[in-house]
FILUM-600751 format. One line per 4 residues: number of its first residue (from 1); for each residue y, x negated, z negated of C-alpha. Coordinates in pm, 1 decimal. Example, Ala and Ser with C-alpha at 12.3 -4.5 7.8 and 13.67 -1.06 7.14 Angstrom:
// residues 2
1 = -450.0 -1230.0 -780.0; -106.0 -1367.0 -714.0 .
***
This chain:
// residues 460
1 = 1136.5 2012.5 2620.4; 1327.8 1729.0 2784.1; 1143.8 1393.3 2878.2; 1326.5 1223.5 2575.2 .
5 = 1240.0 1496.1 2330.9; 868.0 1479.6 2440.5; 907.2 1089.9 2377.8; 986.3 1109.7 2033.6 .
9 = 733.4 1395.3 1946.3; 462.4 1271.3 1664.9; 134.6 1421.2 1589.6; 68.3 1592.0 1308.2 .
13 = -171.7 1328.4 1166.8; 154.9 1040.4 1175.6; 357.9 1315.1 1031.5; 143.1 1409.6 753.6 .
17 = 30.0 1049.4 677.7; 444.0 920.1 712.1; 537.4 1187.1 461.4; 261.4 1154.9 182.2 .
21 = 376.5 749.8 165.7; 741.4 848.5 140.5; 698.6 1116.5 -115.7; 466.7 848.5 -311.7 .
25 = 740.8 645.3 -507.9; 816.1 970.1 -675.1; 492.9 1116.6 -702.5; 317.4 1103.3 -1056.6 .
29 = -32.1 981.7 -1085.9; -260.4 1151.0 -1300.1; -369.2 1010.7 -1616.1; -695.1 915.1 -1516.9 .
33 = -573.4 742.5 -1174.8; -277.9 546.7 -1388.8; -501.1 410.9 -1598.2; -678.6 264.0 -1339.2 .
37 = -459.1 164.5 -1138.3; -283.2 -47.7 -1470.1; -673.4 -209.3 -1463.0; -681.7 -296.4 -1134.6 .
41 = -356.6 -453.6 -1134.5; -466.1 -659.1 -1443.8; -779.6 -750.4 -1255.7; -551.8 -861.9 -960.5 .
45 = -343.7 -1080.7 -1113.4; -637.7 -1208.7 -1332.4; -808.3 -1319.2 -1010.4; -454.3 -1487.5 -889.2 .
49 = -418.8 -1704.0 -1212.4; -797.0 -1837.0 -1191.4; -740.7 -1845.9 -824.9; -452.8 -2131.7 -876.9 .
53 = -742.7 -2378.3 -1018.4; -943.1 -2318.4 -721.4; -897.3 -2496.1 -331.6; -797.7 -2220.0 -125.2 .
57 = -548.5 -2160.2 -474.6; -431.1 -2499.6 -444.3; -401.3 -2517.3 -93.7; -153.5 -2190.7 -97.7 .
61 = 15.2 -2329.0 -368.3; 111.6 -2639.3 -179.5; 213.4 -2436.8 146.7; 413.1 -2237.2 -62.3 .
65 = 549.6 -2518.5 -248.1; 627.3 -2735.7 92.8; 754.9 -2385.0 246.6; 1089.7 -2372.3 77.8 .
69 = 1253.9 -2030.5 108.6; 1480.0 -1823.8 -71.2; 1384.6 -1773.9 -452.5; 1342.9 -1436.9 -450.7 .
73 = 943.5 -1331.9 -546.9; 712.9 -1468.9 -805.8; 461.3 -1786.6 -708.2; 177.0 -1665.5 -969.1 .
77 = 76.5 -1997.2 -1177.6; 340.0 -2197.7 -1073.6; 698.9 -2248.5 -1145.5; 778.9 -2149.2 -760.2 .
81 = 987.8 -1859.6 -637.0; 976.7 -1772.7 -262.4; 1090.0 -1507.8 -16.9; 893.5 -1202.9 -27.4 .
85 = 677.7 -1253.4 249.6; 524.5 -1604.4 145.0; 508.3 -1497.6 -182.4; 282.2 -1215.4 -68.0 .
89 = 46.5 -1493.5 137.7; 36.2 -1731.4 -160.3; -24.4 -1489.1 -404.2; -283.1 -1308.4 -212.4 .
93 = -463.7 -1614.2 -128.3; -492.7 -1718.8 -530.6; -631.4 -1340.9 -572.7; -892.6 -1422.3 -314.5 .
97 = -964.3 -1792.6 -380.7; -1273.2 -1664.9 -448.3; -1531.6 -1389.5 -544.2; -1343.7 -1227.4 -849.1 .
101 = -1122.7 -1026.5 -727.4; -1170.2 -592.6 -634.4; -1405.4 -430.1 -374.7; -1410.0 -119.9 -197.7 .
105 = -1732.4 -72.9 -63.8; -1650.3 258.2 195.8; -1378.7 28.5 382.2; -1576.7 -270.6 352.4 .
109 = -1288.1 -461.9 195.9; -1100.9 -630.8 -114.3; -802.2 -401.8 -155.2; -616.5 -533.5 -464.9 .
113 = -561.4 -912.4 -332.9; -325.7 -788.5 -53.7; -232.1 -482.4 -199.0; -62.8 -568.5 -539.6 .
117 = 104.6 -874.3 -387.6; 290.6 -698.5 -178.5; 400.7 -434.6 -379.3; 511.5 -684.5 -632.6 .
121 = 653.6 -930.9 -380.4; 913.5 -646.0 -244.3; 932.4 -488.3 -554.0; 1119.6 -802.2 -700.9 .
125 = 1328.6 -801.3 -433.6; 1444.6 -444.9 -431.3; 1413.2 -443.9 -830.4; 1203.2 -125.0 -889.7 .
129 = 1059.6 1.0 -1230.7; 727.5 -35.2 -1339.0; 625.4 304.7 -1307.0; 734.3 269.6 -911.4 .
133 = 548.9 -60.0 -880.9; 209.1 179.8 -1021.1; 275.6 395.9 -700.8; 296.2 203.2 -455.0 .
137 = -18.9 9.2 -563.0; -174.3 316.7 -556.3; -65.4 409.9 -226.9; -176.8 98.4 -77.3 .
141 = -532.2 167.9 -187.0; -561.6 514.3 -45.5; -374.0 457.4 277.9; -544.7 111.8 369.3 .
145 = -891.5 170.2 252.5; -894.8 495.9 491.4; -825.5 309.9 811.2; -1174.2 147.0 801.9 .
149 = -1300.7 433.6 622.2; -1284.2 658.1 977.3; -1412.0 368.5 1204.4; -1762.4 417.0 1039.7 .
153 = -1989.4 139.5 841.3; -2113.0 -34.3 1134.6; -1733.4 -92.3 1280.2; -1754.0 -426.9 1130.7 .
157 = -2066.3 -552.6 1211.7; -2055.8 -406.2 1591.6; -1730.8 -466.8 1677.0; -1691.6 -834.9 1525.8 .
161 = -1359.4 -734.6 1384.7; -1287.3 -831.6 981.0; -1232.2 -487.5 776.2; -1165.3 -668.3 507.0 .
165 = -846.2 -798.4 687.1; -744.5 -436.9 859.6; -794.0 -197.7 556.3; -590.7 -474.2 304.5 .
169 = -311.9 -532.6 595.3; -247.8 -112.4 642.0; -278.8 -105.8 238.3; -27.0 -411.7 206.3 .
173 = 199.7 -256.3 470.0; 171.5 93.1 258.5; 249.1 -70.2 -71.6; 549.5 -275.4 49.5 .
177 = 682.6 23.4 226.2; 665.3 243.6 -125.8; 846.9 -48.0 -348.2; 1096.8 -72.3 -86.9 .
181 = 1200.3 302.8 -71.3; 1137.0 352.2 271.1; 1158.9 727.2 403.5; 903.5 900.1 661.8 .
185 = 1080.3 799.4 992.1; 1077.0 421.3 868.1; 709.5 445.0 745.2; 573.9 615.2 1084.8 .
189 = 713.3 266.6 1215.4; 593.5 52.0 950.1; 245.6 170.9 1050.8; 366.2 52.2 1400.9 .
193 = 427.3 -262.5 1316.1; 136.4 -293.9 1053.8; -93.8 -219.8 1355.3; 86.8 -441.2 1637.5 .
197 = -26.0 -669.5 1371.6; -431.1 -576.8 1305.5; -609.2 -882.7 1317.0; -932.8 -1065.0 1172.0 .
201 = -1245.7 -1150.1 1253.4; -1581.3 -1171.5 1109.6; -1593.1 -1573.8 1179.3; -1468.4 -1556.2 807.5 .
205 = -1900.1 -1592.3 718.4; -1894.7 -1893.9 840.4; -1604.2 -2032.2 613.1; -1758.4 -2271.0 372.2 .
209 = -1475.0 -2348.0 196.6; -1369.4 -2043.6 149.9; -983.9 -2130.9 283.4; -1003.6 -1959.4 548.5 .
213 = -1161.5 -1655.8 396.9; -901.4 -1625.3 143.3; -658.0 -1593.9 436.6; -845.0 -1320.8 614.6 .
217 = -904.5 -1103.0 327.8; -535.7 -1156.0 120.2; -333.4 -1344.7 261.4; -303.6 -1271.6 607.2 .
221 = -297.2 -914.7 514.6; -69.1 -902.9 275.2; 169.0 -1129.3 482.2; 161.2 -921.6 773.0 .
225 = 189.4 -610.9 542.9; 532.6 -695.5 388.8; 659.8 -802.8 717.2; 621.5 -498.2 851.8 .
229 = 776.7 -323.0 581.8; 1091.6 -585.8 569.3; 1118.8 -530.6 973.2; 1218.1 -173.8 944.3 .
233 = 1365.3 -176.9 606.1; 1641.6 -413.6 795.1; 1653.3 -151.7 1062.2; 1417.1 -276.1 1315.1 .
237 = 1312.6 18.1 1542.6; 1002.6 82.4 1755.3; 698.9 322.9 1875.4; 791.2 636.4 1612.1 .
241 = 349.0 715.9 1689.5; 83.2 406.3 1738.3; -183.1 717.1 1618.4; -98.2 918.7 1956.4 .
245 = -0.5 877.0 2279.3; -95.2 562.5 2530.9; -250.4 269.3 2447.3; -271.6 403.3 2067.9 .
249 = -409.4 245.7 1802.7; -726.4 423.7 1823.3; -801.7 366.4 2174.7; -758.2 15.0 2124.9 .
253 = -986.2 -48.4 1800.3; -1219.9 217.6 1788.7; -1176.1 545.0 1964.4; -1485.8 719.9 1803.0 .
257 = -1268.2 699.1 1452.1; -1270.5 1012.9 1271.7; -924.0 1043.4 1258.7; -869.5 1314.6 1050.8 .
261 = -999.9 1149.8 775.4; -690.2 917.7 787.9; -509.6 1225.8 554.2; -793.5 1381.1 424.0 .
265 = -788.9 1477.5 39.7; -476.1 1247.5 39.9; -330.4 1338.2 -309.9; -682.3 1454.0 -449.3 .
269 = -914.1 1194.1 -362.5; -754.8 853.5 -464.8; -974.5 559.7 -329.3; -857.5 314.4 -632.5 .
273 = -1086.8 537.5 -851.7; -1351.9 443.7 -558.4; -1250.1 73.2 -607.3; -1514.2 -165.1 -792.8 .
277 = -1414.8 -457.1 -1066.6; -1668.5 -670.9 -1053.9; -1819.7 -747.2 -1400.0; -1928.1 -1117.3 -1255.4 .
281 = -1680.3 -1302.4 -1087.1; -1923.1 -1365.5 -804.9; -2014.0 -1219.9 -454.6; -2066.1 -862.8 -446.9 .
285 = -2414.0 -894.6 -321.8; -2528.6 -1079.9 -596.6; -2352.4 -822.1 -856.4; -2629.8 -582.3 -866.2 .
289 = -2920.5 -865.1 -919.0; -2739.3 -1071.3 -1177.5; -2696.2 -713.3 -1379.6; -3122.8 -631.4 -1293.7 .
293 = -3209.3 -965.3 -1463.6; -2960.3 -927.1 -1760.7; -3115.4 -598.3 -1853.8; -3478.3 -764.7 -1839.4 .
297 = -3369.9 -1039.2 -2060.1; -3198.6 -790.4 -2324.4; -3515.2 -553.9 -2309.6; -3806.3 -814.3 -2280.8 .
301 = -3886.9 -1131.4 -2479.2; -3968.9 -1400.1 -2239.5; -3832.5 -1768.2 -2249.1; -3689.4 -1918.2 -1892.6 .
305 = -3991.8 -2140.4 -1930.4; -4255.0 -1884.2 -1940.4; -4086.4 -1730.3 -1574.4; -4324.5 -1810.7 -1295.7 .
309 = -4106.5 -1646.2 -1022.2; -3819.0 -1394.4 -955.7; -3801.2 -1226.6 -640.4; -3485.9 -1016.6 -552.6 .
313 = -3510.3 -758.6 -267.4; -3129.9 -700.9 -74.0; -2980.1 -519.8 193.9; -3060.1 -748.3 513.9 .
317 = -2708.9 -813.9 597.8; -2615.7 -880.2 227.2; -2894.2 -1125.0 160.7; -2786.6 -1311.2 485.2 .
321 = -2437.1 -1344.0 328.6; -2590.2 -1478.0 8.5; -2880.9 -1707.5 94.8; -2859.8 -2041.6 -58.1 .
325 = -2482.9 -2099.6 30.8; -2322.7 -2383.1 -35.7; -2041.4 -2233.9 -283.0; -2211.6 -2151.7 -663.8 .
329 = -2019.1 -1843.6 -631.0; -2192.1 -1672.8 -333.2; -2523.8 -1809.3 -389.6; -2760.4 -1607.1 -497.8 .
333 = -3051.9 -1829.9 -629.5; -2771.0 -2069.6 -802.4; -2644.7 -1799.4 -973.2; -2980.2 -1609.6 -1092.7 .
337 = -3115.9 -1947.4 -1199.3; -2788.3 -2003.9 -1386.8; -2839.5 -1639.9 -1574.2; -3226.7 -1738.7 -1650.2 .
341 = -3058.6 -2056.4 -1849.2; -2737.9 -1898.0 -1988.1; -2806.9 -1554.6 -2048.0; -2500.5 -1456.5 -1898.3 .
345 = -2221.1 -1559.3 -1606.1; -1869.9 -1705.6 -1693.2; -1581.4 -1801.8 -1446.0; -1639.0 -2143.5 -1535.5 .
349 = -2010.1 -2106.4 -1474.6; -1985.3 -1934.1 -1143.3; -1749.1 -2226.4 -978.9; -1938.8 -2539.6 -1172.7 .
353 = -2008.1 -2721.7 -813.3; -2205.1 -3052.8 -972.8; -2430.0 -2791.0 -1165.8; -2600.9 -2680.3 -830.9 .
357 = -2729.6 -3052.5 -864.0; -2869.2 -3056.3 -1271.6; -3224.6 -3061.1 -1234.8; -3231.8 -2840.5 -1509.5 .
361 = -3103.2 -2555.8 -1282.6; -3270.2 -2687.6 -976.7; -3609.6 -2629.4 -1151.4; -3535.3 -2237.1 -1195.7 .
365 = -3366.2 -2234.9 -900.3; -3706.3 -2290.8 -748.4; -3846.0 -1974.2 -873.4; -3579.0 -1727.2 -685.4 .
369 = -3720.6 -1568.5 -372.6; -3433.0 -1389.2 -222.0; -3644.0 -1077.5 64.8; -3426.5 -869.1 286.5 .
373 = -3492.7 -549.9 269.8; -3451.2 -303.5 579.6; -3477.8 -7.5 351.3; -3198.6 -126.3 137.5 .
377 = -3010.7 -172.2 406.4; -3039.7 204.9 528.7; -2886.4 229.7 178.3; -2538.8 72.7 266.4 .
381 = -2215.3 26.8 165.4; -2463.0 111.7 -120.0; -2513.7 -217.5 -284.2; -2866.4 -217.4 -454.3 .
385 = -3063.9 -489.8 -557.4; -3459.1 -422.9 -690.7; -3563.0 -768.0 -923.8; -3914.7 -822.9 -952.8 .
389 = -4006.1 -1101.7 -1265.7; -4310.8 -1219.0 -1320.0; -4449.3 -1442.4 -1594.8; -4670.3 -1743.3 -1598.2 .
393 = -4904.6 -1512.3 -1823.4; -4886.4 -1218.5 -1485.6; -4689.8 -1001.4 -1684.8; -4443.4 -834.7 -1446.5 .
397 = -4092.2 -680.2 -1485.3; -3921.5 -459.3 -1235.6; -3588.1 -342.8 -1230.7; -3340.8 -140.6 -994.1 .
401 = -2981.3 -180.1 -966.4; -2848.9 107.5 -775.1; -2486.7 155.6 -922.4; -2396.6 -206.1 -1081.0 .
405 = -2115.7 -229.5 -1388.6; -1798.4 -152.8 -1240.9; -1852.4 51.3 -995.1; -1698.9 411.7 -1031.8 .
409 = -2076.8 524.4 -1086.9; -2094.0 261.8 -1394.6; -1728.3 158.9 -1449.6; -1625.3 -106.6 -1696.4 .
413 = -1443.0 3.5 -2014.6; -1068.3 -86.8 -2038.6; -1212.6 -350.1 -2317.7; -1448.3 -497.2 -2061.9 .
417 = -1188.3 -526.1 -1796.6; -949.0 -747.8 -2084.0; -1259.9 -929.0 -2174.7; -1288.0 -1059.2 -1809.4 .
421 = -901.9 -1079.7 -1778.6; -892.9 -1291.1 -2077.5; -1171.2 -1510.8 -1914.2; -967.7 -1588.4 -1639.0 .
425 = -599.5 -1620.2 -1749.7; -623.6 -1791.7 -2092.6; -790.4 -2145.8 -1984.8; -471.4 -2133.5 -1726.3 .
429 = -238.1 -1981.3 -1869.5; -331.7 -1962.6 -2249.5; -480.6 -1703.2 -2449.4; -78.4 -1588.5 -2633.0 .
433 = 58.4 -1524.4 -2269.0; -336.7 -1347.7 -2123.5; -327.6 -1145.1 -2472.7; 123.9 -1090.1 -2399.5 .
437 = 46.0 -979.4 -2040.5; -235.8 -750.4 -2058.7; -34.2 -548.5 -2306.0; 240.0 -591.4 -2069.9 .
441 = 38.8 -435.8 -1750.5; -124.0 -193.2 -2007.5; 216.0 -54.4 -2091.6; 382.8 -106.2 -1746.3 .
445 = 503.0 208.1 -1637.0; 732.9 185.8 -1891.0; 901.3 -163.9 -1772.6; 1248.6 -89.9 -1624.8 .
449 = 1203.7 -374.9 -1353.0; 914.4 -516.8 -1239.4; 1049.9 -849.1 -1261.1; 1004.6 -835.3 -1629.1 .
453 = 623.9 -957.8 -1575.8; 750.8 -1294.6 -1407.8; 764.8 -1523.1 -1693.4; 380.7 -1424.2 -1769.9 .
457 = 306.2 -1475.8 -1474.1; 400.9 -1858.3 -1435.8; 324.5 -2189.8 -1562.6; 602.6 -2314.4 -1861.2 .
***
């Protein structure tokens, strides 16, 4: 073997990871993984049209807006086309604006908001089908949601590095690669450039406005996803293995990775069907209480006024996360006290800022005792939340959420993933084009160009 031929040698985990993605475009899903995949995407751009209401919406709107650029990809909620790439930021910042978009509790990240942006910001530009467009979604959950996957739960928390950016960014980078036909030699460099690229850090907590945030966990991601698939699609060369050699990926984030599990059950086990939609269009830590107290209200007959208390037990890292924040969405005594009034959580309700001042909800605000829990914790990515109710009279409820609605334990029905679609796009959009694209997504592996969803996509 010559010096140049040992060069250019890959390992076998770049060569069987580089040739599943290029096969993927003409791979079929089955049944059961189409189907969700078509919810998911619904979800996704559900979360982008609400998202365009929000600030971190409207603050990616007006970059993309001020941007310029050629008119090439979609601006969701607007009347704005841009070139791929900011398209994929703006876009993926509307899907996270906030708390309503998918989870993927294994990686630790939100797959969908940089995932489905890019696919459908290339995928415009090359013009692929809808059943293509399915694929590569697909692909970007399995391939993205496995790089965090191998680097162990505590990667995040120890190392001080976002997985919520890394696993979206390698997913984004997947999913832009599939929609723009790339073969194996150009994906083994899009996952060079993809990870010359891994960024993010967990200083995203301390992001109030949740600007920021949305940047980490979509935008940024998806940004840096469809770069790297543009860079090699116009020929750019590069490192043919970041998984091997020197100075690999692996020795640089986390060399105790279990890196065979990059490509394990690749093709059997496909992470979307791993992939929560959240029922409430809040923080995943508060998922799991808001469903305990819903199922004590259905079961029992108590008014709010005869509560004395509620006490909610969490994971200790997931109550710190949730603890009286200043955003309705990711607090967790806002939000219970709002479900003790209401009986239930809407968009609207879950992002009403002047409510978290109404005395009304300030007085049953006052009975939520949020306890972290060092047992639950042991429990993680395991989200479960144990509600404990007791009444002025010392009648006591309990209740424990271990697998809340949506997860793949307790998944929604297709009609409960429209229902919260609905919720979202037809105060924005209207309820003709929510009820015109749903059907649309439902049906879209039969769209000959993906550009077909555009004008339900944006404002008239």
């Amino acid at each position: 073997m010559t010096p140049k031929d040992k060069a250019e040698t890959t390992s076998h985990l770049m060569e069987t990871l580089s040739s599943y993605m290029a096969a993927a475009s003409s791979r079929a899903l089955p049944d059961e993984v189409l189907e969700k995949t078509k919810e998911h995407v619904l979800d996704t751009l559900a979360a982008m049209i609400s998202g365009s209401e929000l600030p971190p919406g409207k603050a990616a709107l007006a970059f993309a807006k001020s941007y310029g650029g050629r008119e090439v990809s979609t601006v969701v909620a607007s009347t704005l086309l841009s070139g791929p790439i900011e398209a994929a930021l703006t876009n993926a910042m509307l899907a996270h604006s906030d708390e309503t978009d998918d989870s993927h509790p294994g990686s630790q990240s939100h797959p969908g908001c940089a995932v489905v942006t890019a696919a459908l910001a290339v995928g415009e530009q090359i013009g692929i089908n809808g059943q293509q467009f399915l694929r590569a979604v697909a692909l970007g959950y399995d391939v993205g949601t496995r790089f965090t996957m191998i680097a162990g739960e505590k990667y995040e928390s120890e190392s001080h590095r976002s997985t919520h950016s890394i696993a979206p960014m390698f997913g984004a980078a997947a999913a832009a690669s599939c929609s723009a036909n790339l073969n194996a030699q150009q994906m083994k460099l899009v996952i060079g450039y993809a990870a010359q690229q891994c960024s993010g850090l967990t200083t995203w907590r301390r992001d109030s406005q949740h600007i920021q945030k949305a940047f980490a966990f979509g935008g940024m991601p998806a940004r840096s996803g469809v770069t790297a698939a543009l860079l090699v699609h116009n020929g750019w060369t590069g490192v043919k293995d970041i998984l091997s050699g020197t100075d690999n990926f692996f020795v640089a984030y986390e060399p105790a990775a279990d890196q065979a599990g990059l490509v394990e059950k690749l093709g059997e086990r496909y992470e979307i069907m791993r992939t929560n939609i959240k029922k409430w269009t809040v923080g995943s830590p508060i998922q799991a209480a808001l469903d305990g107290l819903q199922s004590m209200q259905a079961k029992n007959s108590f008014t709010t006024d005869q509560v004395k208390e509620i006490t909610v037990r969490l994971a200790t890292d997931e109550a710190a996360i949730v603890n009286n924040r200043e955003i309705p969405g990711i607090c967790l005594q806002h939000m219970m006290a709002a479900m003790l009034l209401d009986k239930t959580i809407t968009f609207r309700s879950a992002h009403d800022v002047a409510r978290m001042r109404d005395p009304k909800v300030l007085e049953q605000r006052a009975k939520i005792h949020l306890v972290p829990d060092e047992e639950l914790q042991k429990l993680m990515p395991l989200r479960v939340a144990v509600v404990e109710l007791t009444l002025k009279d010392g009648k006591q409820f309990n209740q424990r959420v271990d697998n809340v609605r949506g997860t793949p334990e307790n998944p929604m029905t297709r009609e409960e993933v429209v229902a919260k679609a609905q919720d979202l796009i037809a105060p924005v959009l209207g309820a003709n084009t929510a009820k015109k694209l749903h059907d649309s997504v439902m049906n879209l592996e039969r769209a000959g160009n993906i550009r077909e969803l555009r004008p339900l996509l944006q404002r008239t």
